[in-house]
RODO-2510 file (C-alpha; in nm, 4 decimals, decimal comma):
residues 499
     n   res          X          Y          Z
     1     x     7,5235     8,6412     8,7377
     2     x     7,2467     8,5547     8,6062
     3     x     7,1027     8,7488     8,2597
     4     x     6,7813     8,9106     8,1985
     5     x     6,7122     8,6394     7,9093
     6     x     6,7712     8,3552     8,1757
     7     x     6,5661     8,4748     8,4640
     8     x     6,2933     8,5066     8,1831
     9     x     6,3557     8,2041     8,0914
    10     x     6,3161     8,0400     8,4493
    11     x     6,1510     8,2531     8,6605
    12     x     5,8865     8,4609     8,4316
    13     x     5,6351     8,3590     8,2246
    14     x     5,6319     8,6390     7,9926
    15     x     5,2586     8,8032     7,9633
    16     x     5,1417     8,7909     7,5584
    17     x     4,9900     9,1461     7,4883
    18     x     4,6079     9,1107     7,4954
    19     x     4,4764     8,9194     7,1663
    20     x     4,3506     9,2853     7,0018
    21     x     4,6869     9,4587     7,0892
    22     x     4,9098     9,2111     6,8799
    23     x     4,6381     9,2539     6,5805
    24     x     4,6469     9,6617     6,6026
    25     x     5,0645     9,6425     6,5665
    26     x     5,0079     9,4004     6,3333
    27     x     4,8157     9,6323     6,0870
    28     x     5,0421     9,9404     6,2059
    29     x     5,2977     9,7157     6,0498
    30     x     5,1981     9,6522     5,6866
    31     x     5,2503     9,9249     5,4826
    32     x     4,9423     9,9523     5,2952
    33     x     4,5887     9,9963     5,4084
    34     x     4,7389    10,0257     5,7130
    35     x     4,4324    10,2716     5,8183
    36     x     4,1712    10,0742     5,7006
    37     x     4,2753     9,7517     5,8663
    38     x     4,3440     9,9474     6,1995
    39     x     4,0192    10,1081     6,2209
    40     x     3,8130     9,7314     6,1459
    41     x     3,9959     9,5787     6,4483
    42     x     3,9525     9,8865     6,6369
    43     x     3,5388     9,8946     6,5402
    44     x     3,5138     9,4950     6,6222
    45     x     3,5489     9,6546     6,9926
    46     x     3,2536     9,9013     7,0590
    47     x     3,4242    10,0067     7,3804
    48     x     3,7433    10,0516     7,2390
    49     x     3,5768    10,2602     6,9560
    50     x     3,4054    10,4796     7,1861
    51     x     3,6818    10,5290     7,4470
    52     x     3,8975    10,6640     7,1197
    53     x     3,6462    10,8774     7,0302
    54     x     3,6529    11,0060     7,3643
    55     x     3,9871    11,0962     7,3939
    56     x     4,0019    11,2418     7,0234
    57     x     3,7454    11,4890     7,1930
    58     x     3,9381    11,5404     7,5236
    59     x     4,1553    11,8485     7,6197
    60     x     4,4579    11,6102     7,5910
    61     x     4,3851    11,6987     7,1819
    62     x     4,2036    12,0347     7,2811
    63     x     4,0337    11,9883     6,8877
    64     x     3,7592    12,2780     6,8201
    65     x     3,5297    12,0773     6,6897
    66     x     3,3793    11,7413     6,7959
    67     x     3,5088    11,4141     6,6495
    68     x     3,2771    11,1738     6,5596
    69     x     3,4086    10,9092     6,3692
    70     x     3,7055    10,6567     6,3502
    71     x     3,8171    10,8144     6,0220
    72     x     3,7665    11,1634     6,1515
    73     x     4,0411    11,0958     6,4256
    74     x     4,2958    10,9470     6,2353
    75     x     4,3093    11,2317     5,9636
    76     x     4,3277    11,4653     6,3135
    77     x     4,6245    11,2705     6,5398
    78     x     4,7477    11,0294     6,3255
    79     x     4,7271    10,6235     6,2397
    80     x     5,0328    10,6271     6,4717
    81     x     4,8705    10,8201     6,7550
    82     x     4,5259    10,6486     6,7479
    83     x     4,7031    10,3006     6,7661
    84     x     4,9322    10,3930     7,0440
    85     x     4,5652    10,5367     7,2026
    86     x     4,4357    10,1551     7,1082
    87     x     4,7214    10,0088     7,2568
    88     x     4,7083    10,1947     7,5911
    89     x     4,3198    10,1031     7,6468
    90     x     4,3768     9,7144     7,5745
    91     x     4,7312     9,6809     7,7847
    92     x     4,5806     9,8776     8,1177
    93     x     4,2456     9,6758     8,0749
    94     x     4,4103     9,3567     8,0457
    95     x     4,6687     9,4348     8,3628
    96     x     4,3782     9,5467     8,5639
    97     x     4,3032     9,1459     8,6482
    98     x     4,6523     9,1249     8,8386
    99     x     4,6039     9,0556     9,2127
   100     x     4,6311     9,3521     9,4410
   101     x     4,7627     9,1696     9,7855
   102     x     5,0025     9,4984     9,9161
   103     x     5,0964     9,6113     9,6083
   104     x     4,8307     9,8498     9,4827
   105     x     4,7664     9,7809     9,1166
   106     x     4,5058    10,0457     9,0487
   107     x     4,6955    10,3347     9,1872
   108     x     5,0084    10,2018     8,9195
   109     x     4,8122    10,2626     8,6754
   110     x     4,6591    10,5899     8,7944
   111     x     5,0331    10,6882     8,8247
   112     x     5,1282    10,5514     8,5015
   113     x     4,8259    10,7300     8,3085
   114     x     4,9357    11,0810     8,4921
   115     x     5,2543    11,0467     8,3755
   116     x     5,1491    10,9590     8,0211
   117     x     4,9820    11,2585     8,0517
   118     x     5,2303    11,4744     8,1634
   119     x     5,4437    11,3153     7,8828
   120     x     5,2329    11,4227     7,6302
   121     x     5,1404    11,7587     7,8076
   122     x     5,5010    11,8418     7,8563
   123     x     5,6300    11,7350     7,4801
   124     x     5,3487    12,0219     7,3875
   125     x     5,5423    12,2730     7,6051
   126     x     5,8453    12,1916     7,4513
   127     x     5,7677    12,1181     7,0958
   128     x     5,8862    11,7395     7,0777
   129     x     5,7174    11,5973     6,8416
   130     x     5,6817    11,2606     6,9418
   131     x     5,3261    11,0901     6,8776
   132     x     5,4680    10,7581     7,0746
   133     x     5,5077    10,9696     7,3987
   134     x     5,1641    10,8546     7,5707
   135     x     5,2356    10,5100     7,5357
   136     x     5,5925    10,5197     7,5983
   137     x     5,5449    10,6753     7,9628
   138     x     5,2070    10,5074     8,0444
   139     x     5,4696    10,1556     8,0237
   140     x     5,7519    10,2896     8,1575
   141     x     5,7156    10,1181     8,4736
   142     x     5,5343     9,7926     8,3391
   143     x     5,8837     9,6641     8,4594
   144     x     5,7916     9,6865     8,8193
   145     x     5,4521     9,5205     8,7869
   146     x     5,5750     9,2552     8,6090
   147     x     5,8605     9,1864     8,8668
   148     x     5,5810     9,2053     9,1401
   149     x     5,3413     8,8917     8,9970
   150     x     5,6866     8,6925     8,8878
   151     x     5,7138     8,6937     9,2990
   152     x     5,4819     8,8856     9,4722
   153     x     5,5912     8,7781     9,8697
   154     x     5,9944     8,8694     9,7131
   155     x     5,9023     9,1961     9,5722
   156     x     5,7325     9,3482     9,8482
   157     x     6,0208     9,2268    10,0827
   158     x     6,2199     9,3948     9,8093
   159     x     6,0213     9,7373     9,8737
   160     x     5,9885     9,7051    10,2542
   161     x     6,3912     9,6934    10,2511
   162     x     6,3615     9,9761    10,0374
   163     x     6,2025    10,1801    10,2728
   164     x     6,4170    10,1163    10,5735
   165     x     6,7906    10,1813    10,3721
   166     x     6,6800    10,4701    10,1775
   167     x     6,7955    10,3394     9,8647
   168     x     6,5802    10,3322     9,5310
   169     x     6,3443    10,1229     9,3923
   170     x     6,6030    10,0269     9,0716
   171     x     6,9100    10,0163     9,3307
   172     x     6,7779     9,7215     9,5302
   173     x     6,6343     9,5582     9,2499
   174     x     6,9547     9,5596     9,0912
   175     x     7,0899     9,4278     9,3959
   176     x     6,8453     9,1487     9,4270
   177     x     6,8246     9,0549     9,0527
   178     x     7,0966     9,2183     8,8772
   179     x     6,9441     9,4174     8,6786
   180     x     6,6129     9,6781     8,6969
   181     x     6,2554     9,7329     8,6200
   182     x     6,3236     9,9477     8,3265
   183     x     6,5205     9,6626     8,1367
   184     x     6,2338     9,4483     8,2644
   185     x     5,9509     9,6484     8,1020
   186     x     6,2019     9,7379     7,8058
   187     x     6,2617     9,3445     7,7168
   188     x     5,8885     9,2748     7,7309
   189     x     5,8410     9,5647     7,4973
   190     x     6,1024     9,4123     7,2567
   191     x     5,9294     9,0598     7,2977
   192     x     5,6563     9,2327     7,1975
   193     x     5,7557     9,3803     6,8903
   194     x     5,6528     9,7371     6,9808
   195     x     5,8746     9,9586     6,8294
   196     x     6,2456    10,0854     6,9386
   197     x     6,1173    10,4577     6,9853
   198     x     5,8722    10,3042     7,2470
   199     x     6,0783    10,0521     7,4905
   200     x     6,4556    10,2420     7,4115
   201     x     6,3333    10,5910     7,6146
   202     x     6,2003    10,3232     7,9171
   203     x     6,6141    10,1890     7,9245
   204     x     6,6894    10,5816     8,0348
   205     x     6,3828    10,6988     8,2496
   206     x     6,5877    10,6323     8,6137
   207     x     6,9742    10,7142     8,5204
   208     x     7,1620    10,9358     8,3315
   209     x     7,0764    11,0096     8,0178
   210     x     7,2567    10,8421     7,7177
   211     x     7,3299    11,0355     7,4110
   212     x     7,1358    10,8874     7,1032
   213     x     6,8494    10,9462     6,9436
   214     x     6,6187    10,8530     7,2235
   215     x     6,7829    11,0693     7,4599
   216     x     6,5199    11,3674     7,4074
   217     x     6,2096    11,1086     7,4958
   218     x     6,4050    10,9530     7,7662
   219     x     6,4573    11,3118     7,9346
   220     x     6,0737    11,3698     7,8890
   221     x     6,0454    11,0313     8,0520
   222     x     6,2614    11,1216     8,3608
   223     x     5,9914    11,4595     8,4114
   224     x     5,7065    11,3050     8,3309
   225     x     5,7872    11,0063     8,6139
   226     x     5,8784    11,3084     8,8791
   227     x     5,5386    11,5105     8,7999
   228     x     5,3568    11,1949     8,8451
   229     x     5,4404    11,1608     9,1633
   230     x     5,3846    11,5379     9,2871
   231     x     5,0278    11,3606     9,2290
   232     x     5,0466    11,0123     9,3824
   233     x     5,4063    10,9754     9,4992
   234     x     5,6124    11,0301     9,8037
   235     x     5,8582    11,3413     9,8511
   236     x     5,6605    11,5356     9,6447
   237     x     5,8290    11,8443     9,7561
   238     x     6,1173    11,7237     9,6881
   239     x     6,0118    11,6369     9,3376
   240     x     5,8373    11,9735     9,2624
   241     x     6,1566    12,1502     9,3302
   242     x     6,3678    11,9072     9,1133
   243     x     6,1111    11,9623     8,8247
   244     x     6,1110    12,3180     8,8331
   245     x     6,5279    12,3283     8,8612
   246     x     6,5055    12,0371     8,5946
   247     x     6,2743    12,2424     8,3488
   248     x     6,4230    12,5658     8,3766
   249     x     6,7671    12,3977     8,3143
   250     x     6,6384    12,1908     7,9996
   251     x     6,3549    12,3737     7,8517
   252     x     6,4203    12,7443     8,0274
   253     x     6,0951    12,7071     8,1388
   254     x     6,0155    13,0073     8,4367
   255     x     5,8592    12,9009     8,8144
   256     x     5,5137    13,0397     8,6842
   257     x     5,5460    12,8403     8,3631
   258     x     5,6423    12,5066     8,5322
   259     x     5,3558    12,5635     8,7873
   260     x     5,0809    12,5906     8,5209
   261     x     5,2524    12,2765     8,3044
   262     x     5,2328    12,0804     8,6616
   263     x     4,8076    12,2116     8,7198
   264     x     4,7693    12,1346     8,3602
   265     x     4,8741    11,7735     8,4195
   266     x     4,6288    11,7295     8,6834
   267     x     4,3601    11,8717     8,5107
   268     x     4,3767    11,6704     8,1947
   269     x     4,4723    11,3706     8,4295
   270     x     4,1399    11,3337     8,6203
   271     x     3,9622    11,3343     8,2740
   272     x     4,1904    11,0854     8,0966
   273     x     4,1680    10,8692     8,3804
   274     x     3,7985    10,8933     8,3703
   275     x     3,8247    10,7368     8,0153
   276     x     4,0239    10,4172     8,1006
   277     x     3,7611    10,3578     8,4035
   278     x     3,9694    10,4576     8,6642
   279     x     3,8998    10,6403     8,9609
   280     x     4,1326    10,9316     8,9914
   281     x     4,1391    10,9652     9,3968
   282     x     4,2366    11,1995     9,5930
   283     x     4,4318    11,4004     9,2739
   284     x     4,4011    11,7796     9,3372
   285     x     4,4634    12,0719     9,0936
   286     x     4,8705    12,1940     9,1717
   287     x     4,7821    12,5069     9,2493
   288     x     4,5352    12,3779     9,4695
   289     x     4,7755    12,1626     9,6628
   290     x     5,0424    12,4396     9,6664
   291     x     4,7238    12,6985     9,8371
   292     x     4,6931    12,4098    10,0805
   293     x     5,0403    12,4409    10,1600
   294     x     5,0748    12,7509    10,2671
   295     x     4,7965    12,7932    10,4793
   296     x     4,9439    12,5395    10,6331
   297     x     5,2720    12,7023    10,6503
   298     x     5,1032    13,0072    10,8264
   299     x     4,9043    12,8309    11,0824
   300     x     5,2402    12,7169    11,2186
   301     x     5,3645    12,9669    11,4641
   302     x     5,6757    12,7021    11,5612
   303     x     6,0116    12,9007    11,5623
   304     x     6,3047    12,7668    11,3283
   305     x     6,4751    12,5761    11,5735
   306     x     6,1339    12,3789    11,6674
   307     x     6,0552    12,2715    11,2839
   308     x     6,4503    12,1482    11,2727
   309     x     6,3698    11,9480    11,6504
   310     x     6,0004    11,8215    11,5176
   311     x     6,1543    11,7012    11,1671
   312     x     6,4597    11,4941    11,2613
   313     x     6,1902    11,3799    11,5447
   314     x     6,0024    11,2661    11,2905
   315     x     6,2650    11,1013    11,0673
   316     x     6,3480    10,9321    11,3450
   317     x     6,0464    10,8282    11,4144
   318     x     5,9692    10,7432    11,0262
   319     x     6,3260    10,5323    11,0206
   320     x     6,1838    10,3487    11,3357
   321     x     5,8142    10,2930    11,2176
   322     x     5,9810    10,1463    10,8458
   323     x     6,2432     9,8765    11,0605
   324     x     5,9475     9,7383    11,2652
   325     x     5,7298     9,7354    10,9534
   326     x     6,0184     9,5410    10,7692
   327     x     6,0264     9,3167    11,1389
   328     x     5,7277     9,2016    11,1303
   329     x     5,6264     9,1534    10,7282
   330     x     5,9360     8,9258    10,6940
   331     x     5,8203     8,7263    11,0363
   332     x     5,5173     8,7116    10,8689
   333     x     5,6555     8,5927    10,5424
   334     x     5,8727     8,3681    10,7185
   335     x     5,5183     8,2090    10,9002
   336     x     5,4107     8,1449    10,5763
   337     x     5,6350     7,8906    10,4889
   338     x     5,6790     7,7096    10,8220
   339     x     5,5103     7,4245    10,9761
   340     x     5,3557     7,5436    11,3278
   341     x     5,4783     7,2365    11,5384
   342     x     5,8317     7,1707    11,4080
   343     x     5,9161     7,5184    11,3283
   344     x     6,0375     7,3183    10,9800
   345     x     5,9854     7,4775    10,6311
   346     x     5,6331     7,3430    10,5163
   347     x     5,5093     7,1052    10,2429
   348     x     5,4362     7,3863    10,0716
   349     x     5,7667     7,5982    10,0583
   350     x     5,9446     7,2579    10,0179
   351     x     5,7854     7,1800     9,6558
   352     x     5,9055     7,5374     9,5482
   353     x     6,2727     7,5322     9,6467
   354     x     6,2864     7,1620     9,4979
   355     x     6,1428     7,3603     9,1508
   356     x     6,4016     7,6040     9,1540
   357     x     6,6866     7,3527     9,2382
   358     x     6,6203     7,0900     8,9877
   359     x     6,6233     7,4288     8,7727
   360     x     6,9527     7,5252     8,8831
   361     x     7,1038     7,1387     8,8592
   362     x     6,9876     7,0856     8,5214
   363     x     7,0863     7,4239     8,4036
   364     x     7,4649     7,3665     8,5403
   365     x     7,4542     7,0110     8,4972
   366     x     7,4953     6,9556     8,8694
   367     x     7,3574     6,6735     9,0838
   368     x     7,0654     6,6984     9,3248
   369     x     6,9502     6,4615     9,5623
   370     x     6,6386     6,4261     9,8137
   371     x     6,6086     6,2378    10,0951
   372     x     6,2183     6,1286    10,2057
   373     x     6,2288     6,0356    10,5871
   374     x     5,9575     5,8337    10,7914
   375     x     5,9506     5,7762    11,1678
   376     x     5,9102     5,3998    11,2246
   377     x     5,5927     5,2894    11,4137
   378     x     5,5327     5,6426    11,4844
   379     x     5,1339     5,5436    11,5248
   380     x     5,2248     5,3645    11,8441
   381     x     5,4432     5,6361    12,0090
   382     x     5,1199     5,8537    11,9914
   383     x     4,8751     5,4776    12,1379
   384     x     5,1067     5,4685    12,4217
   385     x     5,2248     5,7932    12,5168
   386     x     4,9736     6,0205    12,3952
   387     x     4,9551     6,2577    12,1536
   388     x     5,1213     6,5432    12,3475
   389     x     5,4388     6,2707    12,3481
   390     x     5,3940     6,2501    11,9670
   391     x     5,4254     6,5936    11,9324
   392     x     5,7308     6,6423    12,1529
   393     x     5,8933     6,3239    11,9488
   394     x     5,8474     6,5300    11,6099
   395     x     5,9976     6,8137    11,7260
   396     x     6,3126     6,6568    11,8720
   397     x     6,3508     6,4555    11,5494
   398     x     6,3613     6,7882    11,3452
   399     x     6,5691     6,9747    11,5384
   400     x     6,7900     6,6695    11,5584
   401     x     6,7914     6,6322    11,2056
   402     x     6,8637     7,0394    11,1282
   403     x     7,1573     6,9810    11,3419
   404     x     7,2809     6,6748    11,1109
   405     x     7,2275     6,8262    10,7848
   406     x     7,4594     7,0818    10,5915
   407     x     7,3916     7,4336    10,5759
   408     x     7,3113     7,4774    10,2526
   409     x     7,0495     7,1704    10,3125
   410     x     6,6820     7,2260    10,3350
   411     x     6,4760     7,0033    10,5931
   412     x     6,0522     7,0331    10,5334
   413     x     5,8023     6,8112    10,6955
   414     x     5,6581     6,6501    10,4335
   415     x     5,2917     6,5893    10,6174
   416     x     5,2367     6,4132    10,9593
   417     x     5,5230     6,2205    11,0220
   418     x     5,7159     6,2226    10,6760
   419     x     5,9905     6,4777    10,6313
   420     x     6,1391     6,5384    10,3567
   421     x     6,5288     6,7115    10,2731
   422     x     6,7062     6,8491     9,9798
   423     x     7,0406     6,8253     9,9244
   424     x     7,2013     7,0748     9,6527
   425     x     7,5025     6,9898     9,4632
   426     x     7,4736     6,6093     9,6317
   427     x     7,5061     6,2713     9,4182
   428     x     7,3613     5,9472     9,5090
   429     x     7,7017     5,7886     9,7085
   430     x     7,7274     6,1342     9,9296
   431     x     7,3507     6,1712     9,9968
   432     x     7,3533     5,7871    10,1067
   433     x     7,6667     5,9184    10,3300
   434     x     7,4285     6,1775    10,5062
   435     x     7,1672     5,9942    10,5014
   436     x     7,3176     5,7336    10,7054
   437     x     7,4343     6,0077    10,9592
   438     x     7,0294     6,1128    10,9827
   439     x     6,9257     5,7511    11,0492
   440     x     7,2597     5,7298    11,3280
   441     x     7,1747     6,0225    11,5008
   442     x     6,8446     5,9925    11,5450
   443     x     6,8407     5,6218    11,6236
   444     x     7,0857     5,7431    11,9163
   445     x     6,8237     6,0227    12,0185
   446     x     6,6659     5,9858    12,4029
   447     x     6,3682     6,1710    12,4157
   448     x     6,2224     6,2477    12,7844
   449     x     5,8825     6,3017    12,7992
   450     x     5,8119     6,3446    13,2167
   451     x     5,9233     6,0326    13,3280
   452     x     5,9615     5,7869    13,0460
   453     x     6,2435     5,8135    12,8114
   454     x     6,1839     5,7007    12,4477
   455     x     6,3479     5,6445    12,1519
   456     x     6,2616     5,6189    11,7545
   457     x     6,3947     5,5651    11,4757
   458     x     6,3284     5,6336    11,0911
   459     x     6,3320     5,4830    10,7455
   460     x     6,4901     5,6842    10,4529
   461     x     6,4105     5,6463    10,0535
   462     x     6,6875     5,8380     9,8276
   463     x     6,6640     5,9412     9,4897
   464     x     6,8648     6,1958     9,3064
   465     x     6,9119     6,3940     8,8949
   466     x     7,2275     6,3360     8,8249
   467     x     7,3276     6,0938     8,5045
   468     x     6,9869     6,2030     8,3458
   469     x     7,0285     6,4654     8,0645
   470     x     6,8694     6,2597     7,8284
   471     x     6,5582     6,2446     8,0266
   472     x     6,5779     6,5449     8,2735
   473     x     6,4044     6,4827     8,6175
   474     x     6,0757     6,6590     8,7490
   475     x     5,9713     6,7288     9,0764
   476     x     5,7198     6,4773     9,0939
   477     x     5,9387     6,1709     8,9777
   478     x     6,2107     6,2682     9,2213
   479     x     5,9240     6,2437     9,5080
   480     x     5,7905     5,9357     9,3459
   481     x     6,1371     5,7736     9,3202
   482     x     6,2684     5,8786     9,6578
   483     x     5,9157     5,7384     9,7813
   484     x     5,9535     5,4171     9,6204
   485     x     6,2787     5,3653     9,7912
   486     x     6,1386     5,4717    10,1612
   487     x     5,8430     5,2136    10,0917
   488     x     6,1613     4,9288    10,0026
   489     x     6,3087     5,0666    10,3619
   490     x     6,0242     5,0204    10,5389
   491     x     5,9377     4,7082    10,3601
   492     x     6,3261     4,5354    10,4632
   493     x     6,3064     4,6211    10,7841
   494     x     6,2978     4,9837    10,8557
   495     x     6,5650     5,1592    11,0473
   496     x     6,7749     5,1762    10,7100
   497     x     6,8236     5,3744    10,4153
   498     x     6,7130     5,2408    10,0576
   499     x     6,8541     5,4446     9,6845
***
């Protein structure tokens, strides 16, 4: 199976924390002047500066009196505290610029700021003293956005499944990658160099909670996540209940305590988010939300055996509405990477799987081959017959050629009448072998278009990796080699195959 440290390796580019972020650990990190070098990198930023300032005067510090200087607010929260502030305004700035496609980045972020909020709200309640809370639960999830640009059109397949089996976000990424978005986000942390007390707690926010010295954060984590999304989640009945059973267990926290925590959340939430330029949305005060609720509750005059009927109606329904969702985005996915005519995998889709297989061969020291394919005289097929004819000619050829091909082979037109094929775990003597099956079958193909009957046949260049550790093979020489040897084909003759 494949490690996190490989798929890093080969799948990832790791993001480098913004320019300013690596410069404020930096001074956290020295262990004198450590102040005064943290609040120069902190004034070269006028926005930064003021944003700080702002918070120091927020009710997420509830201070009496206003702060109005750099120095003021570190002898009031802390060097630790006001670079973990720092941080926080640099990393959501700088992840701001990702691409939204279906995955909505801004309301991440308005998540992830609630439930740094409710973090630092709830270690109040509690009395944990932990000043790397805020930061710890506003990246607690940085796993999943970073697994989302990595492969955007794979991720969101990822969630649609998720929606249709029930299971969780961590269980299917697990199943797809072998491991989660919380080892994710904690390795990037650790690349970083931010501290253990920071990306240990993210390990534990999901699962059961591990006894060590994080295990107090990590629990803090777990609530913080839940209230969160009583704000901007799903279930959030579900995870209002769990928080009150989960706080009362934990923290013997009443109903009417938990209930003021969760409005108190929401409350300081709207202003924080105000800070990092984010538009809170639709976020309502708890208490607000739970009024809503039950004027809603006595509007309905259903009896109990109609809410049972409308709900598993509705689940039904839900289950239904999430399968033809799922349907259609992965026809839609699938459109994306095939060619219209031949119903082939495109040009496109073609140069990424021959990325990640010269990958794979190089990092098992396996052999790859490709075969590029051109239909001989093809121009006058299309003179003669038409193009309609041409058309009809392509398609038989790639069908033809699907048929003649492995399984585990991949067949793409290449552009017009070029195709190209991949052939995993294939050397040079065995892809000449196949190869010369293409060329046989199709040279035996009849074609009937109305009443003529016509045949073609094709010219094949081969090149392949294996023998080359010395000087490992890219994508574009194995196109330009297995297109110098279709050029030699066509040049002896065409109707052969050429290494």
């Amino acid at each position: 199976m494949t490690t996190i440290e490989d798929f890093f390796t080969e799948k990832i580019k790791l993001p480098s924390p913004p320019a300013i972020a690596l410069k404020i650990l930096e001074a956290v990190r020295k262990d004198e002047n450590s102040f005064d070098e943290l609040a120069r990198i902190i004034s070269t930023d006028p926005a930064l500066t003021v944003r700080i300032l702002k918070i120091a005067n927020s009710s997420l510090y509830g201070f009496p009196n206003p702060v109005d200087s750099l120095s003021q607010a570190t002898a009031l929260i802390g060097t630790n505290a006001l670079k973990n502030i720092a941080l926080s305004f640099v990393i959501v700035q700088d992840f701001q610029e990702a691409p939204q496609g279906s995955f909505d980045v801004t309301l991440f972020w308005r998540r992830a700021i609630t439930a740094a909020v409710a973090a630092e709200t709830l270690a109040e309640y509690t009395n944990l003293h932990d000043q790397d809370l805020f930061v710890t639960a506003l990246l607690q999830d940085i796993g999943v956005l970073i697994l989302y640009l990595s492969d955007t059109s794979s991720y969101m397949a990822l969630q649609d499944e998720k929606r249709v089996s029930g299971k969780t976000t961590c269980q299917m990424e697990q199943k797809k990658f072998g491991f989660d978005h919380t080892e994710v986000g904690s390795h990037l942390l650790t690349v970083w160099n931010l501290p253990e007390v920071i990306h240990q707690p993210i390990l534990f926010h999901h699962t059961d909670i591990v006894e060590n010295q994080f295990k107090d954060a990590s629990r803090i984590l777990q609530f913080a996540d839940k209230i969160a999304s009583i704000y901007y989640g799903v279930h959030a009945n579900s995870k209002c209940i769990a928080v009150h059973e989960g706080l009362k267990k934990h923290y013997q926290l009443s109903d009417e305590q938990t209930d003021q925590l969760i409005d108190t959340v929401g409350e300081k939430a709207r202003e924080i988010l105000d800070l990092f330029a984010l538009d809170p949305g639709d976020i309502k005060p708890f208490s607000l939300i739970m009024q809503e609720a039950n004027e809603e509750l006595g509007r309905l005059n259903f009896s109990y055996a109609q809410i049972v009927l409308e709900l598993k109606q509705a689940k039904q329904s839900a289950e239904q509405l999430a399968m033809e969702l799922k349907m259609a985005n992965d026809s839609l996915r699938e459109l994306a990477f095939r060619d219209g005519l031949t119903g082939l995998y495109n040009h496109r889709y073609f140069q990424e799987v021959l990325e990640s297989e010269l990958k794979r061969a190089k990092r098992y020291n396996h052999p790859l081959s490709l075969l590029l394919i051109d239909i001989d005289f093809f121009k006058k097929v299309n003179d003669r017959y038409g193009h309609p004819a041409g058309d009809q000619v392509l398609q038989e050829v790639s069908n033809t050629m699907v048929k003649l091909v492995r399984r585990c082979d991949m067949v793409a037109r290449y552009g017009g009448e070029e195709f190209a094929v991949i052939l995993p775990e294939t050397g040079l003597t065995s892809a000449k072998v196949l190869a010369q099956r293409v060329r046989r079958g199709i040279e035996q193909l009849e074609i009937t278009c109305g009443e003529q009957t016509l045949s073609v046949t094709i010219s094949c260049g081969i090149a392949g990796s294996e023998n080359n550790q010395e000087h490992p093979v890219t994508r574009d020489i194995l196109i330009e080699h297995s297109d110098k040897a279709l050029y030699r084909a066509k040049k002896n003759g065409r109707n052969r195959v050429e290494m």
